[in-house]
Backbone bond lengths (Angstrom), bond angles and torsions (degrees), N, CA, C in turn:
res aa  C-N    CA-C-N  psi(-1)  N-CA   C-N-CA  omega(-1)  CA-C   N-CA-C  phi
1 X - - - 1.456 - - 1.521 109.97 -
2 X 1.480 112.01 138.60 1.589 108.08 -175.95 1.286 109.85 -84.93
3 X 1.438 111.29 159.81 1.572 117.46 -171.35 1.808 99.93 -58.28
4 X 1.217 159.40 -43.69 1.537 167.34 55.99 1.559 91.55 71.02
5 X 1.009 116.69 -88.29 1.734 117.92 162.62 1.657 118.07 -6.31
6 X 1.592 80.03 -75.59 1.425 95.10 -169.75 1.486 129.22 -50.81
7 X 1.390 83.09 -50.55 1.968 91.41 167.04 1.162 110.87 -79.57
8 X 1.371 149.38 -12.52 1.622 117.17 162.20 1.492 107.45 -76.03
9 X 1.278 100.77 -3.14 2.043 89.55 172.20 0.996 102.47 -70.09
10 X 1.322 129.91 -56.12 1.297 143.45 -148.71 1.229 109.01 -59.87
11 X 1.568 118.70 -65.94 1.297 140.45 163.94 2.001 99.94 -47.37
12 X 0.806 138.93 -54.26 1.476 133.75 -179.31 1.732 106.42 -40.78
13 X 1.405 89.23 -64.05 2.029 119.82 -170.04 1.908 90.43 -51.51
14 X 1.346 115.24 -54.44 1.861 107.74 -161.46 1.451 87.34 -89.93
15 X 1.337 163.68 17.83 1.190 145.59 74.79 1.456 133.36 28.06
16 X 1.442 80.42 -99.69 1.796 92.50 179.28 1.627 119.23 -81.94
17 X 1.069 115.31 -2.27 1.340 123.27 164.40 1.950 109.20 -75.58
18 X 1.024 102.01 -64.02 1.525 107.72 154.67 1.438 123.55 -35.23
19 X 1.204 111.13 -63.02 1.674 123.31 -178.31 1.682 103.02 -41.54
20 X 1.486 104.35 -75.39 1.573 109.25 171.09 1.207 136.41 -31.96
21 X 1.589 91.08 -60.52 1.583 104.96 165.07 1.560 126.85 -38.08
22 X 1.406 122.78 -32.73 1.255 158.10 177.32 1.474 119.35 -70.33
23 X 1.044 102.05 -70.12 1.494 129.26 161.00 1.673 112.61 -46.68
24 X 1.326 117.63 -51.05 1.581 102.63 162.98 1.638 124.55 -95.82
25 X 1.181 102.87 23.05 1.184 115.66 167.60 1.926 120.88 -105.40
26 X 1.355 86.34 1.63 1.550 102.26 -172.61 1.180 127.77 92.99
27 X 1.454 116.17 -32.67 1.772 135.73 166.96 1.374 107.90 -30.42
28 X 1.097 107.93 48.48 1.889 98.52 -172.13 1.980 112.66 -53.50
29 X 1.189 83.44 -20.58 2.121 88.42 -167.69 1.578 90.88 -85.68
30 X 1.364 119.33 -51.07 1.104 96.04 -173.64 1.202 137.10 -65.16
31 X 1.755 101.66 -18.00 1.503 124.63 -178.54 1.304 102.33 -73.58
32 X 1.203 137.22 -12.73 1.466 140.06 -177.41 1.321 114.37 -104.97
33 X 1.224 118.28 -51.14 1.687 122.82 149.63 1.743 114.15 -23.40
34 X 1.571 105.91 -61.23 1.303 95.04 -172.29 1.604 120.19 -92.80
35 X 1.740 109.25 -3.70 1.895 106.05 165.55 1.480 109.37 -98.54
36 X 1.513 126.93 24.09 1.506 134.32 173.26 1.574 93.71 -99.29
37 X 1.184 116.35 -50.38 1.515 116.32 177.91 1.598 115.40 -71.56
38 X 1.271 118.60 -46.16 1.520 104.68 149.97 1.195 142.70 -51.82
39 X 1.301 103.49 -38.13 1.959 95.88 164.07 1.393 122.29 -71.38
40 X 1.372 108.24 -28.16 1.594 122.35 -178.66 1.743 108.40 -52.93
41 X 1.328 106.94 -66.62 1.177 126.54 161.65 1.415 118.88 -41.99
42 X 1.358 129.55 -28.84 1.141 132.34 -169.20 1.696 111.32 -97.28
43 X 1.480 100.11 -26.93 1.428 102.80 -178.16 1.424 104.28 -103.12
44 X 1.414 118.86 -15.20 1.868 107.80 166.46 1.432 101.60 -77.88
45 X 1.827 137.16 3.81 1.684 111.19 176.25 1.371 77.92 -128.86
46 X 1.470 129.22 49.02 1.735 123.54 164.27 1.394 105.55 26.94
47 X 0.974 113.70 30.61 2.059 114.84 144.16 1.233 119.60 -68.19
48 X 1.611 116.83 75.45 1.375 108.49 174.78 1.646 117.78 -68.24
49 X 1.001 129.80 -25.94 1.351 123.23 177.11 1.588 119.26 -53.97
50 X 1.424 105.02 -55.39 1.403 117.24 172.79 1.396 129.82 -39.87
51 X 1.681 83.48 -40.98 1.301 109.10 -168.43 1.544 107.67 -80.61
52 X 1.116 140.02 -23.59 1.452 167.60 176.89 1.556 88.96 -80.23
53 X 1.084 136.68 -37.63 1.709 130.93 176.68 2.245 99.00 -81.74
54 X 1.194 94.50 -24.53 1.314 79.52 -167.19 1.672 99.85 -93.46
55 X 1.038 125.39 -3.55 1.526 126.76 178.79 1.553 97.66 -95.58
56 X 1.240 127.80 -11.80 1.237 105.91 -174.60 1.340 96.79 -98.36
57 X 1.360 129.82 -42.37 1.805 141.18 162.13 1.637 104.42 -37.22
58 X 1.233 132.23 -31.40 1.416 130.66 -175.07 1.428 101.55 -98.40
59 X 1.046 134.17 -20.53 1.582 123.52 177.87 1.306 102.94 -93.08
60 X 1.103 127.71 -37.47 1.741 140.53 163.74 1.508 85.50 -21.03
61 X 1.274 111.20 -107.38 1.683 132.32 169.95 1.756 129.89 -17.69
62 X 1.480 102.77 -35.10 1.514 122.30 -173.44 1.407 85.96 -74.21
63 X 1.483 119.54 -77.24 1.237 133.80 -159.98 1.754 123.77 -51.75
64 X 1.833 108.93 -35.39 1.322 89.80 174.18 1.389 112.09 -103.15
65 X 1.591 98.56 19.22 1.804 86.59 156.41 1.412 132.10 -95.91
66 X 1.705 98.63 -17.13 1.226 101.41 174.11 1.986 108.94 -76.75
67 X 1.398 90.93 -27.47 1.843 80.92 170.92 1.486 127.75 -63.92
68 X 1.419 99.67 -31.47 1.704 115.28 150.28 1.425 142.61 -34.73
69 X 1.773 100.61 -46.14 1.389 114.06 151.83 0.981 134.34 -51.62
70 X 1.208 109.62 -60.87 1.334 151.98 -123.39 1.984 80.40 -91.46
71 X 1.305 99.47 -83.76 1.762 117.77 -173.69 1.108 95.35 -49.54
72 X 2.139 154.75 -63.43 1.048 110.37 175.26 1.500 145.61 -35.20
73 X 0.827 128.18 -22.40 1.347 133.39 178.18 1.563 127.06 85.24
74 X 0.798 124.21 -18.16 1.727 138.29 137.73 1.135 137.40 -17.99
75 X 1.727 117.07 86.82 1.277 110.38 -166.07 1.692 105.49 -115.80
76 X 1.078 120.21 159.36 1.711 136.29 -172.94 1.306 123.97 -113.43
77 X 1.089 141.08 148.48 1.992 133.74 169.14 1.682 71.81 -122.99
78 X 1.574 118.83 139.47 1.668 138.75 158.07 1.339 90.80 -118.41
79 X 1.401 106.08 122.56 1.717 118.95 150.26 1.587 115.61 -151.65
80 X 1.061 99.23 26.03 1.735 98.93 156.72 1.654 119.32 -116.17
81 X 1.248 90.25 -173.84 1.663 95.79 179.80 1.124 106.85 -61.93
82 X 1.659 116.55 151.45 1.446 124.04 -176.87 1.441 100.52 -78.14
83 X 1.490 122.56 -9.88 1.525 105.78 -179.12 1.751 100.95 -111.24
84 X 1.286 106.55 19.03 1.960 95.21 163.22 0.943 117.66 -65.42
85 X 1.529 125.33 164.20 1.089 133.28 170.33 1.445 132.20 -109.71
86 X 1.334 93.16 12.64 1.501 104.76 171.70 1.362 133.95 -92.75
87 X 1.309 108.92 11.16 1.576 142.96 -169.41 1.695 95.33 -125.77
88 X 1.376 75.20 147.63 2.269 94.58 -177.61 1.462 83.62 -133.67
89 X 1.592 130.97 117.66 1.335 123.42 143.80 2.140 117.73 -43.29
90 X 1.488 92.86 119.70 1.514 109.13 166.86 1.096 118.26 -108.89
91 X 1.527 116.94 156.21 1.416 123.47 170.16 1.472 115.60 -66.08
92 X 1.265 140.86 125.58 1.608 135.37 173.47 1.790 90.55 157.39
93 X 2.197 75.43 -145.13 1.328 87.59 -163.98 1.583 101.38 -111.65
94 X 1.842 118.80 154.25 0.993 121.36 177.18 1.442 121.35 -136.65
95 X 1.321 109.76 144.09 1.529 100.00 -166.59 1.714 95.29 -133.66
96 X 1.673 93.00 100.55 1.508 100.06 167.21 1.543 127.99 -73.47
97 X 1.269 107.93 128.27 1.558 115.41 -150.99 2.031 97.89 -117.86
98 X 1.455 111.72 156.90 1.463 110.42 156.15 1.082 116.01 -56.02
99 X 1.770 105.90 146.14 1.243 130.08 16.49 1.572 101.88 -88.11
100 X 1.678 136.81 2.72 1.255 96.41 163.02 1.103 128.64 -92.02
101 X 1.570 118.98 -162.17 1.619 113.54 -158.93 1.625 100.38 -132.00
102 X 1.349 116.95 169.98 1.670 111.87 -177.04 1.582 116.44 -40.63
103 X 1.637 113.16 -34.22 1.351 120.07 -160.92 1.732 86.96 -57.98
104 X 0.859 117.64 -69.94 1.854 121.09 -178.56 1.205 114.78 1.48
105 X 2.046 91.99 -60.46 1.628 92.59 -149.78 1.429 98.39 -87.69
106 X 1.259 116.91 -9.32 1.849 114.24 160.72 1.587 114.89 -54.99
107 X 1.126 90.88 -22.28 2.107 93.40 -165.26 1.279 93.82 -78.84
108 X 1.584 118.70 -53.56 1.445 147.15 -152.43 1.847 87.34 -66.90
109 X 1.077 97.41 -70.31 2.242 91.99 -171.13 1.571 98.48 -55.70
110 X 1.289 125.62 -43.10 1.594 135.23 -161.05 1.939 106.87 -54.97
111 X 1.272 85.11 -58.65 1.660 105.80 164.72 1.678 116.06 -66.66
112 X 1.611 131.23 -36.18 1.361 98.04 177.11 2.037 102.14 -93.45
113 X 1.269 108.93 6.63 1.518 100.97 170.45 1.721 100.29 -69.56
114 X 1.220 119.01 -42.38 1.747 118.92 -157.22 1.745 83.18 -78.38
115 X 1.428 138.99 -17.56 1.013 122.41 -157.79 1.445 87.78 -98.15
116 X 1.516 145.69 -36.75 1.108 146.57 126.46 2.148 71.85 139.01
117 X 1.048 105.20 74.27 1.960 131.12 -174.31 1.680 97.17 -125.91
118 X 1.171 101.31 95.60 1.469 93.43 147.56 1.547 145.23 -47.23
119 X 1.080 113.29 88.39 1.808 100.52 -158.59 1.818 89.27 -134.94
120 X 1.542 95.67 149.11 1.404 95.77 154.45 1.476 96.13 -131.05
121 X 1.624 115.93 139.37 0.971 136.29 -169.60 1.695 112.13 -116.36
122 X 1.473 127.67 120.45 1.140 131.35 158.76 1.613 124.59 -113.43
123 X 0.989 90.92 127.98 1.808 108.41 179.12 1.669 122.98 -88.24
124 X 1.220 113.54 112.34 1.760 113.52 -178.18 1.921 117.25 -109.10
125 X 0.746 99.65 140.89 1.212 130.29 172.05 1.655 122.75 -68.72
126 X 1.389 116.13 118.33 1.765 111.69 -177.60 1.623 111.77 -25.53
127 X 1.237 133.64 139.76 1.837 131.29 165.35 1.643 93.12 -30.82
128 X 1.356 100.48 172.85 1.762 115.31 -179.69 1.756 71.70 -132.33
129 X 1.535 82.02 138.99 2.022 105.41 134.06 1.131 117.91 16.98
130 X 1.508 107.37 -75.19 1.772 126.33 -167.59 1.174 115.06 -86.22
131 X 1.558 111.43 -20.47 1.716 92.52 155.54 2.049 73.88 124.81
132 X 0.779 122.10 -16.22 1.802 124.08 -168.95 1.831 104.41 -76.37
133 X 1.309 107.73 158.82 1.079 109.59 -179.55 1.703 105.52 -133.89
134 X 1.225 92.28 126.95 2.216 106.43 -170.79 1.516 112.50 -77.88
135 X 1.307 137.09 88.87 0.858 139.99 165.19 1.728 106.07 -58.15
136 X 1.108 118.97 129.47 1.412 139.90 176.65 1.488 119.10 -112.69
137 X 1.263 121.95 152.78 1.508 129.88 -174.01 1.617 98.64 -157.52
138 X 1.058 103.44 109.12 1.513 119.38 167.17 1.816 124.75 -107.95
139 X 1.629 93.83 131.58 1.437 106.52 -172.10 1.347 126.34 -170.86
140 X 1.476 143.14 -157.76 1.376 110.46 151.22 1.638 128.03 -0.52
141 X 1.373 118.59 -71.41 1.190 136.81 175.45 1.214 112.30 -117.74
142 X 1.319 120.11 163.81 1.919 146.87 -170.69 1.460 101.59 -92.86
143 X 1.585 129.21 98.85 1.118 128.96 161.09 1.212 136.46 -106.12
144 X 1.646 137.25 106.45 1.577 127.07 -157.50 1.962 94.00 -117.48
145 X 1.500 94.48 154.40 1.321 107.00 162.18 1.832 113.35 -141.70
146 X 1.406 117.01 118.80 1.492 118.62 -171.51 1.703 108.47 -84.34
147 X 1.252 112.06 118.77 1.446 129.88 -176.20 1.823 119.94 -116.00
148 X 1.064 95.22 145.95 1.933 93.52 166.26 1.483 103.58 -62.17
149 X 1.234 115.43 148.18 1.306 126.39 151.43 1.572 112.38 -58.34
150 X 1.441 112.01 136.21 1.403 112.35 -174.69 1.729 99.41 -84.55
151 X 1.434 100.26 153.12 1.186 122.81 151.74 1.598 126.29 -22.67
152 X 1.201 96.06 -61.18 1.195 133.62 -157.51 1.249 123.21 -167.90
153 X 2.054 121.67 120.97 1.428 126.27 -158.99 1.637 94.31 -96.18
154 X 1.529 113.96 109.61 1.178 107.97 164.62 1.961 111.66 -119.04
155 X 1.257 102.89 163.95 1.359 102.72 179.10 1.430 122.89 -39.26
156 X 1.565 96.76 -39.31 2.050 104.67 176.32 1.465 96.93 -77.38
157 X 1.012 119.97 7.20 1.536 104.95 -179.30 1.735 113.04 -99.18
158 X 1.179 116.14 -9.43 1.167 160.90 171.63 1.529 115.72 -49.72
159 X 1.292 102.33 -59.37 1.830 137.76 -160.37 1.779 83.59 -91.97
160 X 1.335 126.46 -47.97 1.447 135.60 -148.03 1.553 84.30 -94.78
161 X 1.243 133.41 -29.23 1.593 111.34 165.08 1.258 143.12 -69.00
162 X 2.009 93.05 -36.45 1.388 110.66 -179.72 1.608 123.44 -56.31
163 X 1.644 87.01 -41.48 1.864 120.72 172.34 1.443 92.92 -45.09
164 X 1.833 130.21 -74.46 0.945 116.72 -128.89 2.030 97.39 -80.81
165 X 1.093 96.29 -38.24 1.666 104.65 158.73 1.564 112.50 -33.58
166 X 1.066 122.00 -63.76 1.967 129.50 -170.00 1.772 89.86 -72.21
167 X 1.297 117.86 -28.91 1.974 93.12 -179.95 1.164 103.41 -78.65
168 X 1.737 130.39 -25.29 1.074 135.26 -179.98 1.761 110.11 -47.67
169 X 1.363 94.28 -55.67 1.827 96.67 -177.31 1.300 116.91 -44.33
170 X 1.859 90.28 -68.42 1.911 120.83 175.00 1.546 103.07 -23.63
171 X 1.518 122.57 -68.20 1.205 113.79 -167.79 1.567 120.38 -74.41
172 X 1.480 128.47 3.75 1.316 122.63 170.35 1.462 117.03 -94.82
173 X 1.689 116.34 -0.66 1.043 117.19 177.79 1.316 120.74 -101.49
174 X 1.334 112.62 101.96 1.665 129.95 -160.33 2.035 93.14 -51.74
175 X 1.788 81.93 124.79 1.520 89.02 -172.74 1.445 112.16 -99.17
176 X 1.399 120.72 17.68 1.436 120.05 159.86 1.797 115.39 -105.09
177 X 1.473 96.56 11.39 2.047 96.33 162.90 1.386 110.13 -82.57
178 X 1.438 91.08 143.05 2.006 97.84 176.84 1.422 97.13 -48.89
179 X 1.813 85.32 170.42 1.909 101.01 -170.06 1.078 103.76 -91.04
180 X 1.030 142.06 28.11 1.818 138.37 159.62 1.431 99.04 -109.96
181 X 1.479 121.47 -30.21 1.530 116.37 155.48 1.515 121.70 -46.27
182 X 1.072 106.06 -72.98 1.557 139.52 178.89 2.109 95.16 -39.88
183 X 1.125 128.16 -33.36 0.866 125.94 -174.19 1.337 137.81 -87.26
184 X 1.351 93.08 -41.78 1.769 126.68 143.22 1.523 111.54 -31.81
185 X 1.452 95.50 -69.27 1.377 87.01 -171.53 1.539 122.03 -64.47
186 X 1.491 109.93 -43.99 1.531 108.90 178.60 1.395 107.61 -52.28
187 X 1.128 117.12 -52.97 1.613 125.65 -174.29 1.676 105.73 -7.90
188 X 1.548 98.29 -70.59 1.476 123.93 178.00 1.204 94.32 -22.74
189 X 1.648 87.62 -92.09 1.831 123.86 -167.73 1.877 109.73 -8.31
190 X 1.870 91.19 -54.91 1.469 88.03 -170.89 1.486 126.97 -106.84
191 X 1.959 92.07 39.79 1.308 89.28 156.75 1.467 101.37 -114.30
192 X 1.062 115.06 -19.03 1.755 107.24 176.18 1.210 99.38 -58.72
193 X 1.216 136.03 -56.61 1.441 154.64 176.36 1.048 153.67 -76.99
194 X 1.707 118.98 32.58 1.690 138.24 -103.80 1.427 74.97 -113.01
195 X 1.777 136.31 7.87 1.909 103.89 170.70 1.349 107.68 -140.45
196 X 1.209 115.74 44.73 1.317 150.20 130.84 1.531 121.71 -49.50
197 X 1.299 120.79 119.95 1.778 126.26 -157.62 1.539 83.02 -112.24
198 X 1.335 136.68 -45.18 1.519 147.10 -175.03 1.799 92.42 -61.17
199 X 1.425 110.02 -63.48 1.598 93.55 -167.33 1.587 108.82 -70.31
200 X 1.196 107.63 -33.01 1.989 89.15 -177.78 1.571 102.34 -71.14
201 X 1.489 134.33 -44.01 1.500 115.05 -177.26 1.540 102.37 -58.06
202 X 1.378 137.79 -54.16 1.434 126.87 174.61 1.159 129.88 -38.01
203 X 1.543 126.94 -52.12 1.514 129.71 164.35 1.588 96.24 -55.50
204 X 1.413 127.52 -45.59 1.698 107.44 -163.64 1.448 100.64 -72.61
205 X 1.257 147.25 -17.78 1.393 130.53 166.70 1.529 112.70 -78.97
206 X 1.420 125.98 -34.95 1.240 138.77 174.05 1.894 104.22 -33.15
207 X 1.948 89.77 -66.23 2.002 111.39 172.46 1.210 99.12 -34.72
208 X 1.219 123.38 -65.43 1.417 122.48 -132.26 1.860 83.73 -80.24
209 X 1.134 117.17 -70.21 1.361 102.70 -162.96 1.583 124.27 -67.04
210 X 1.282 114.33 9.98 1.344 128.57 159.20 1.470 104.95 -79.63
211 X 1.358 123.14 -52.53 1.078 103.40 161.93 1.479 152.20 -2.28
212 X 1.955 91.91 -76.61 0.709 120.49 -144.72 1.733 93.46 -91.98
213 X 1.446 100.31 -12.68 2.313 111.52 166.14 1.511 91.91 -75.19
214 X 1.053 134.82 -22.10 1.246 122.36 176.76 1.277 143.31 -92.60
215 X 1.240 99.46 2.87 1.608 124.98 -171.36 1.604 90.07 -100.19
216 X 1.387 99.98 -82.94 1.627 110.33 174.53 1.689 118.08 -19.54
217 X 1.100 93.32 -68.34 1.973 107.64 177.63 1.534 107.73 -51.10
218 X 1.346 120.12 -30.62 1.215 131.48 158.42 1.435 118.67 -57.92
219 X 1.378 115.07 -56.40 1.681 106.40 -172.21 1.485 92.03 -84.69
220 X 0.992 167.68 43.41 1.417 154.92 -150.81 2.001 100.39 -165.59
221 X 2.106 88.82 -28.27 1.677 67.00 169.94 1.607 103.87 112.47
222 X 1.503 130.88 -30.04 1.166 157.83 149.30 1.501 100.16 -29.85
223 X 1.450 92.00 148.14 1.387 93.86 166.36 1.362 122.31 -101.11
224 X 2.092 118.05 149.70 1.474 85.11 -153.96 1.727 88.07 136.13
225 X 1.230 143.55 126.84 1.215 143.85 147.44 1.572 124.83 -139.32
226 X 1.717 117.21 144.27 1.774 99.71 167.69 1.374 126.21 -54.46
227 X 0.624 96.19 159.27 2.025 108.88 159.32 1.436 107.89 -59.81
228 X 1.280 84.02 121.26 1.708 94.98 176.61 1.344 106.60 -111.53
Protein backbone atom coordinates (compact mmCIF):
# COMPACT_ATOMS: atom_id res chain seq x y z
CA UNK A 1 0.00 0.00 0.00
CA UNK A 2 1.38 3.50 -0.92
CA UNK A 3 2.22 5.96 1.69
CA UNK A 4 -1.04 8.25 -0.26
CA UNK A 5 -3.05 5.04 0.40
CA UNK A 6 -2.32 4.95 3.68
CA UNK A 7 -3.42 8.26 4.74
CA UNK A 8 -6.73 8.36 3.06
CA UNK A 9 -7.38 5.31 5.29
CA UNK A 10 -6.49 6.97 8.05
CA UNK A 11 -8.28 10.11 7.34
CA UNK A 12 -11.45 7.81 6.12
CA UNK A 13 -11.16 5.51 9.65
CA UNK A 14 -11.00 9.18 12.07
CA UNK A 15 -13.98 10.06 9.93
CA UNK A 16 -16.31 7.59 10.69
CA UNK A 17 -15.31 7.25 14.11
CA UNK A 18 -16.25 10.90 14.44
CA UNK A 19 -19.39 10.57 12.31
CA UNK A 20 -20.80 8.00 14.93
CA UNK A 21 -19.51 9.56 17.64
CA UNK A 22 -21.80 12.44 16.49
CA UNK A 23 -24.55 10.60 15.54
CA UNK A 24 -25.03 9.26 19.14
CA UNK A 25 -24.56 12.32 20.42
CA UNK A 26 -27.46 13.65 18.43
CA UNK A 27 -25.22 15.81 15.97
CA UNK A 28 -27.06 14.27 13.23
CA UNK A 29 -25.63 17.17 10.61
CA UNK A 30 -22.52 16.88 11.79
CA UNK A 31 -22.62 13.15 11.71
CA UNK A 32 -23.53 13.50 8.08
CA UNK A 33 -21.13 16.22 7.26
CA UNK A 34 -18.43 13.97 8.32
CA UNK A 35 -19.81 10.27 6.55
CA UNK A 36 -20.48 12.48 3.13
CA UNK A 37 -16.79 13.21 3.22
CA UNK A 38 -15.98 9.70 4.00
CA UNK A 39 -17.76 8.15 1.34
CA UNK A 40 -16.59 10.84 -1.03
CA UNK A 41 -13.17 9.99 -0.23
CA UNK A 42 -13.90 6.47 -0.29
CA UNK A 43 -15.41 6.33 -3.67
CA UNK A 44 -12.67 8.73 -5.38
CA UNK A 45 -9.83 5.73 -4.13
CA UNK A 46 -12.63 2.90 -5.19
CA UNK A 47 -12.66 1.65 -1.56
CA UNK A 48 -15.82 0.05 -1.73
CA UNK A 49 -15.69 -1.48 1.61
CA UNK A 50 -15.01 1.71 3.40
CA UNK A 51 -17.24 3.13 1.51
CA UNK A 52 -20.04 0.54 2.50
CA UNK A 53 -18.95 1.68 6.26
CA UNK A 54 -19.59 5.17 5.26
CA UNK A 55 -23.16 4.57 3.79
CA UNK A 56 -24.11 2.82 6.66
CA UNK A 57 -22.64 5.89 9.13
CA UNK A 58 -24.75 8.31 6.79
CA UNK A 59 -28.04 6.55 7.00
CA UNK A 60 -27.37 6.08 10.79
CA UNK A 61 -27.62 10.03 10.84
CA UNK A 62 -30.02 10.54 7.66
CA UNK A 63 -32.51 8.30 9.18
CA UNK A 64 -32.94 9.54 12.77
CA UNK A 65 -33.31 12.83 11.53
CA UNK A 66 -35.75 12.19 9.28
CA UNK A 67 -37.58 10.31 12.25
CA UNK A 68 -37.10 13.65 13.92
CA UNK A 69 -39.16 15.31 11.37
CA UNK A 70 -41.15 13.12 10.65
CA UNK A 71 -42.40 12.27 14.66
CA UNK A 72 -42.73 15.98 15.39
CA UNK A 73 -45.68 16.28 13.65
CA UNK A 74 -45.39 19.51 11.79
CA UNK A 75 -46.45 19.86 8.51
CA UNK A 76 -45.86 22.97 5.87
CA UNK A 77 -47.40 24.01 2.16
CA UNK A 78 -43.93 26.30 0.64
CA UNK A 79 -44.96 28.32 -2.34
CA UNK A 80 -43.13 31.40 -2.19
CA UNK A 81 -39.80 32.57 -2.89
CA UNK A 82 -37.09 30.93 -0.98
CA UNK A 83 -35.91 34.44 -0.15
CA UNK A 84 -39.46 35.78 1.36
CA UNK A 85 -39.79 36.77 4.41
CA UNK A 86 -42.87 35.68 5.34
CA UNK A 87 -41.79 32.15 5.98
CA UNK A 88 -39.61 31.02 9.21
CA UNK A 89 -37.87 27.65 8.32
CA UNK A 90 -39.49 24.84 10.87
CA UNK A 91 -38.60 21.60 11.96
CA UNK A 92 -41.13 18.88 10.23
CA UNK A 93 -42.53 18.16 7.13
CA UNK A 94 -42.68 20.23 3.90
CA UNK A 95 -44.34 19.97 0.81
CA UNK A 96 -43.06 22.29 -1.87
CA UNK A 97 -45.88 23.08 -4.11
CA UNK A 98 -46.36 25.31 -7.62
CA UNK A 99 -45.33 27.70 -8.87
CA UNK A 100 -42.11 26.46 -7.40
CA UNK A 101 -40.11 23.79 -8.90
CA UNK A 102 -37.81 20.84 -7.37
CA UNK A 103 -34.77 23.30 -7.59
CA UNK A 104 -36.57 25.12 -4.42
CA UNK A 105 -36.95 22.28 -2.43
CA UNK A 106 -33.08 21.58 -2.88
CA UNK A 107 -32.43 25.18 -1.60
CA UNK A 108 -35.26 24.75 1.03
CA UNK A 109 -33.60 21.17 2.73
CA UNK A 110 -29.94 22.70 1.73
CA UNK A 111 -30.72 25.77 3.88
CA UNK A 112 -32.48 24.03 6.90
CA UNK A 113 -29.37 21.42 6.92
CA UNK A 114 -26.84 24.69 7.31
CA UNK A 115 -29.54 25.85 9.76
CA UNK A 116 -28.95 22.42 11.41
CA UNK A 117 -33.50 22.01 11.06
CA UNK A 118 -34.57 18.81 10.79
CA UNK A 119 -36.83 18.83 7.81
CA UNK A 120 -37.68 16.49 5.16
CA UNK A 121 -38.71 18.31 2.26
CA UNK A 122 -40.75 17.11 -0.86
CA UNK A 123 -41.22 18.94 -4.02
CA UNK A 124 -44.39 18.38 -6.51
CA UNK A 125 -44.97 19.01 -9.77
CA UNK A 126 -48.34 20.75 -11.52
CA UNK A 127 -51.32 17.55 -11.62
CA UNK A 128 -50.68 15.60 -15.07
CA UNK A 129 -53.59 14.80 -17.46
CA UNK A 130 -54.37 11.61 -15.50
CA UNK A 131 -55.09 13.14 -12.51
CA UNK A 132 -51.23 12.02 -10.95
CA UNK A 133 -49.05 14.22 -9.22
CA UNK A 134 -44.88 14.26 -10.17
CA UNK A 135 -42.95 14.34 -7.31
CA UNK A 136 -39.47 15.71 -8.35
CA UNK A 137 -35.98 15.63 -6.71
CA UNK A 138 -33.37 17.78 -7.98
CA UNK A 139 -29.56 17.38 -7.74
CA UNK A 140 -26.65 16.04 -9.49
CA UNK A 141 -29.37 14.62 -11.67
CA UNK A 142 -33.39 15.20 -12.33
CA UNK A 143 -35.36 12.53 -10.53
CA UNK A 144 -39.38 12.25 -10.82
CA UNK A 145 -41.80 9.65 -9.52
CA UNK A 146 -45.79 9.99 -10.67
CA UNK A 147 -48.16 9.27 -7.67
CA UNK A 148 -51.98 9.61 -6.71
CA UNK A 149 -52.68 12.50 -4.83
CA UNK A 150 -53.12 11.47 -1.24
CA UNK A 151 -56.18 11.47 0.54
CA UNK A 152 -54.83 13.05 3.05
CA UNK A 153 -51.10 14.79 3.74
CA UNK A 154 -49.89 13.18 6.77
CA UNK A 155 -46.35 13.11 8.16
CA UNK A 156 -46.13 9.17 7.14
CA UNK A 157 -47.15 10.33 4.01
CA UNK A 158 -44.05 12.16 3.83
CA UNK A 159 -41.62 9.02 4.38
CA UNK A 160 -44.10 7.20 1.59
CA UNK A 161 -43.04 9.93 -0.96
CA UNK A 162 -39.47 10.08 -0.39
CA UNK A 163 -39.63 6.03 -0.75
CA UNK A 164 -41.59 6.29 -3.80
CA UNK A 165 -39.00 8.90 -5.30
CA UNK A 166 -35.70 6.47 -4.21
CA UNK A 167 -37.66 3.34 -6.17
CA UNK A 168 -37.93 5.79 -8.85
CA UNK A 169 -33.98 6.03 -9.10
CA UNK A 170 -33.47 2.14 -7.95
CA UNK A 171 -35.44 1.11 -10.93
CA UNK A 172 -33.53 3.14 -13.69
CA UNK A 173 -30.42 1.64 -12.68
CA UNK A 174 -29.96 -1.33 -15.02
CA UNK A 175 -29.53 -4.14 -12.47
CA UNK A 176 -27.48 -6.46 -14.60
CA UNK A 177 -24.29 -3.69 -14.64
CA UNK A 178 -21.29 -4.74 -12.57
CA UNK A 179 -21.30 -3.44 -8.92
CA UNK A 180 -18.89 -0.63 -9.33
CA UNK A 181 -21.39 0.27 -12.12
CA UNK A 182 -24.35 -0.14 -10.03
CA UNK A 183 -22.62 2.15 -7.60
CA UNK A 184 -21.80 4.95 -9.70
CA UNK A 185 -24.94 5.28 -10.52
CA UNK A 186 -26.65 5.25 -7.09
CA UNK A 187 -23.89 7.39 -5.83
CA UNK A 188 -25.65 10.22 -7.84
CA UNK A 189 -29.16 9.05 -7.14
CA UNK A 190 -28.46 9.47 -3.41
CA UNK A 191 -27.35 12.67 -3.44
CA UNK A 192 -30.28 14.12 -5.22
CA UNK A 193 -32.09 11.94 -2.87
CA UNK A 194 -30.07 11.79 0.38
CA UNK A 195 -33.53 10.64 2.70
CA UNK A 196 -34.24 7.76 1.04
CA UNK A 197 -33.76 4.44 3.46
CA UNK A 198 -34.30 2.20 -0.03
CA UNK A 199 -31.43 4.17 -1.80
CA UNK A 200 -28.78 4.09 1.02
CA UNK A 201 -29.56 0.17 1.81
CA UNK A 202 -29.23 -0.29 -2.17
CA UNK A 203 -25.91 1.53 -2.67
CA UNK A 204 -24.79 -0.44 0.69
CA UNK A 205 -25.29 -3.81 -1.09
CA UNK A 206 -24.18 -2.28 -4.44
CA UNK A 207 -20.48 -1.35 -1.87
CA UNK A 208 -20.34 -4.42 -0.58
CA UNK A 209 -20.48 -6.45 -3.70
CA UNK A 210 -18.18 -4.18 -5.50
CA UNK A 211 -16.11 -4.98 -3.06
CA UNK A 212 -16.22 -8.08 -3.19
CA UNK A 213 -15.23 -7.62 -7.69
CA UNK A 214 -12.44 -6.22 -6.10
CA UNK A 215 -11.04 -8.60 -3.95
CA UNK A 216 -11.53 -11.39 -6.51
CA UNK A 217 -9.91 -9.28 -9.49
CA UNK A 218 -7.30 -8.98 -6.94
CA UNK A 219 -6.54 -12.65 -6.24
CA UNK A 220 -7.04 -13.55 -9.93
CA UNK A 221 -4.46 -10.94 -10.93
CA UNK A 222 -7.02 -8.21 -12.26
CA UNK A 223 -6.63 -5.00 -11.72
CA UNK A 224 -8.36 -3.67 -8.75
CA UNK A 225 -7.70 -4.56 -4.94
CA UNK A 226 -9.76 -4.77 -1.33
CA UNK A 227 -9.30 -2.44 1.28
CA UNK A 228 -6.75 -3.24 3.34
Amino acid sequence: MSAASEKRNDRIESLLERARGACDGGDWFQSETLACEAMELSYKGGDFLRMSLAVEALRGCRMSRREHAVSCGAMYAFDSDIGDEDYELAEGCWLVEPPRVGADGRDLRELATQSKIAMLAISREPMTTTGLWPLVAVGPMVIRARIRPPREITPEWFIDAVEALGASAIDDVDPDASAIERVEELFLRLQTIPDSLGLHETLLGACREAAGEHARAGRSGGAGQSAA
